[in-house]
C-alpha positions in Angstrom: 83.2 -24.2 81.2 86.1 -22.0 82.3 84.1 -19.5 83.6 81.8 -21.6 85.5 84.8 -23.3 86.9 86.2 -20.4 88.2 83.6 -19.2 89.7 83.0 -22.6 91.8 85.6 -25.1 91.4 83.3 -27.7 92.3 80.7 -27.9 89.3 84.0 -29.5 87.0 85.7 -32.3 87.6 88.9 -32.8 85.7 91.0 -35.8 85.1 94.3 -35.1 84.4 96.2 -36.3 81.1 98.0 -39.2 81.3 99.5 -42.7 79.6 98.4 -45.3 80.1 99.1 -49.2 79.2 96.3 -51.2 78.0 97.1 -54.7 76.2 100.3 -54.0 76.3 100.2 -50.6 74.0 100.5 -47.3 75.2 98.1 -44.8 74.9 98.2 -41.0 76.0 94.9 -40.1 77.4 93.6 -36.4 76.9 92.7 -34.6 79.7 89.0 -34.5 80.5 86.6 -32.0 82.0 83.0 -33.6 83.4 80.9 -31.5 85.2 80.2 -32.8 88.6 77.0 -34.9 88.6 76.4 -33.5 92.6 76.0 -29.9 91.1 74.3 -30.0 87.8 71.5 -28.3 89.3 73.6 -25.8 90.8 75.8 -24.7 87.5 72.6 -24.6 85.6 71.3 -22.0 87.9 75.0 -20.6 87.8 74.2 -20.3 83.6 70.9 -18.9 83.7 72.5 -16.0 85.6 75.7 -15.5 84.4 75.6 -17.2 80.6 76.3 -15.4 77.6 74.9 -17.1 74.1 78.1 -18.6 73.4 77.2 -20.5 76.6 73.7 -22.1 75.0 74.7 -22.6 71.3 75.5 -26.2 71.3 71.4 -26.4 72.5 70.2 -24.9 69.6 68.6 -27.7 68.4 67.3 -28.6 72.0 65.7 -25.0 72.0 64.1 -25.8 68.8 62.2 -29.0 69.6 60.7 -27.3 72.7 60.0 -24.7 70.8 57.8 -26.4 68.7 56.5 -28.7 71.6 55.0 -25.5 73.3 53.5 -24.5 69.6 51.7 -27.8 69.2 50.7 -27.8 72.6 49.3 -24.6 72.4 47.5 -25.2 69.2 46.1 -28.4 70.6 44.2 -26.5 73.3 
């Protein structure tokens, strides 16, 4: 997500670590990294063109499901 936010800031959003009360305890809060809900379309493209595999291997299993979609699909026809 580095990458991709150095090439366009605006597809990651980032809260900033912090502490934090809540019921009286406090709590240190990790920084977080979201990708902007406005430009989802717009880092996928980003991916398909400048993605490496490292990029696409927590979809594995994502890939696999469609993969076998399209094969039943196909046989089915």
């Amino acid at each position: 997500m580095e990458r991709a936010r150095e090439a366009n800031p605006a597809f990651v959003d980032i809260d900033e670590a912090r502490r934090a009360s809540k019921r009286g305890q406090w709590e240190d809060i990790p920084e977080t990294w979201t990708v902007n809900s406005s430009e989802k379309s717009n880092l996928c493209r980003w991916l398909c063109e400048n993605g490496t595999a490292a990029d696409f291997e927590g979809f594995h299993d994502v890939f696999d499901l469609l993969e076998e979609a399209l094969a039943t699909s196909a046989d089915n026809e």
